[in-house]
C-alpha positions in Angstrom: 3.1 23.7 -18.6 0.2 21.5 -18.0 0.5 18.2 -16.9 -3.3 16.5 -17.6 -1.7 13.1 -17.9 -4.7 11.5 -19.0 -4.6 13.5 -22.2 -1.0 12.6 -22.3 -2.0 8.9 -22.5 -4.4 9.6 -25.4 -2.7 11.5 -27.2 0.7 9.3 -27.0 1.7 5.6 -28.0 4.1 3.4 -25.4 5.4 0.3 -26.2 7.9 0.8 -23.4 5.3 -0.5 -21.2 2.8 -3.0 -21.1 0.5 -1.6 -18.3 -1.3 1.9 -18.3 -0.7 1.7 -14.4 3.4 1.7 -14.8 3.3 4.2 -17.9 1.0 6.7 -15.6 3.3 6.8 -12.6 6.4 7.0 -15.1 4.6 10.6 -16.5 4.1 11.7 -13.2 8.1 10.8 -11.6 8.8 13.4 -14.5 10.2 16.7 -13.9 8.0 19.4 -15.3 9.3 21.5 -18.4 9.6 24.9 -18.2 10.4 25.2 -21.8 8.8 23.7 -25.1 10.6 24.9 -28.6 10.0 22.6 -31.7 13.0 23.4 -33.7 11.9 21.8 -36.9 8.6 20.0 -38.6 9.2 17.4 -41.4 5.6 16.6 -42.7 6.9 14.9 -46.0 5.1 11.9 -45.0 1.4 12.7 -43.8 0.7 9.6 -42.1 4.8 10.0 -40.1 5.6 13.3 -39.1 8.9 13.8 -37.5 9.3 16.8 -34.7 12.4 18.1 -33.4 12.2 20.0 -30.0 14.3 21.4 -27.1 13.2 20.9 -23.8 14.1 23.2 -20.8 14.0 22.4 -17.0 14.9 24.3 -13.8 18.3 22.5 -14.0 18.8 21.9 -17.6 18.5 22.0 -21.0 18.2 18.7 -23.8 19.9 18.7 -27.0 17.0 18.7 -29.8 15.4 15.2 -29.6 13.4 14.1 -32.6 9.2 13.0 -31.9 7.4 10.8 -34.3 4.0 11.6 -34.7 2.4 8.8 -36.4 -1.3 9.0 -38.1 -3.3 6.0 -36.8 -7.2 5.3 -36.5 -7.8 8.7 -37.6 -5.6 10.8 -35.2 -2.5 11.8 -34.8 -0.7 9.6 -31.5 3.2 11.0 -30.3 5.4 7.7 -30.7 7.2 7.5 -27.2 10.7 5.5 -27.4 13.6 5.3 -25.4 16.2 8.1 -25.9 19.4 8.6 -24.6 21.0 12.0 -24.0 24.5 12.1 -22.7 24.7 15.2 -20.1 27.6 14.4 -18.7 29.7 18.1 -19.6 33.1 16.4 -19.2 32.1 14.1 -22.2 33.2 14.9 -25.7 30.0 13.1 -26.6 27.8 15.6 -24.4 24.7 16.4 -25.4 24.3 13.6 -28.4 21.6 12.0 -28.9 20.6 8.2 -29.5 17.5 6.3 -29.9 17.3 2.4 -28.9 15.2 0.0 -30.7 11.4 -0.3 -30.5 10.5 -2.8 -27.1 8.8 -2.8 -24.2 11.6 -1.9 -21.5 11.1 -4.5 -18.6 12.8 -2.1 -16.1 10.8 1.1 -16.9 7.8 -1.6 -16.9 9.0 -3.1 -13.1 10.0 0.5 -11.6 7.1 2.2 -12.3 4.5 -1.0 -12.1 2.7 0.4 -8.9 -0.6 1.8 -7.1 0.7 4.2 -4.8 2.2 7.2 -6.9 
């Protein structure tokens, strides 16, 4: 899979970061997929479409996590939030899924606020 990151940062919406600099290194510290499957499309609302996908790495493989896609100045921009996936097999919560609140996340902001990458 192809990781052009600046197309990833035109075609996506942050607010996890305040800085183009921290959200660039964070999409490059990412593991590459080796697998992309959209599981379902709800287009009920144009101007909010909701995604669900499964994404597969070398090591593992998500739950379905749900994208927004959100129609804004004439194009379509992914909605990037903070999700948590518990992966922990033992767990009788593995592999749920939960979404925090909408806000720029000072510690993804700090860690990844850097030149050298």
């Amino acid at each position: 899979m192809s990781r052009d990151y600046d197309k990833m940062l035109s075609l996506s919406d942050d607010y996890r970061f305040k800085t183009d600099r921290a959200r660039l290194n964070f999409l490059k510290a990412q593991g590459t997929p080796i697998d992309y499957r959209i599981m379902s499309v709800n287009d009920s609302d144009p101007s909010k479409i909701v995604i669900s996908s499964i994404t597969k790495y070398e090591d593992m493989e998500l739950p379905p996590i749900k994208h927004i896609l959100a129609f804004e100045e004439g194009k379509y921009k992914l909605k990037m939030r903070n999700v948590v996936v518990n992966m922990i097999p033992s767990s009788p919560d593995y592999k749920t899924v939960e979404y925090e609140p909408e806000r720029v996340d000072g510690n993804l902001e700090d860690n990844f606020n850097f030149s050298n990458f």
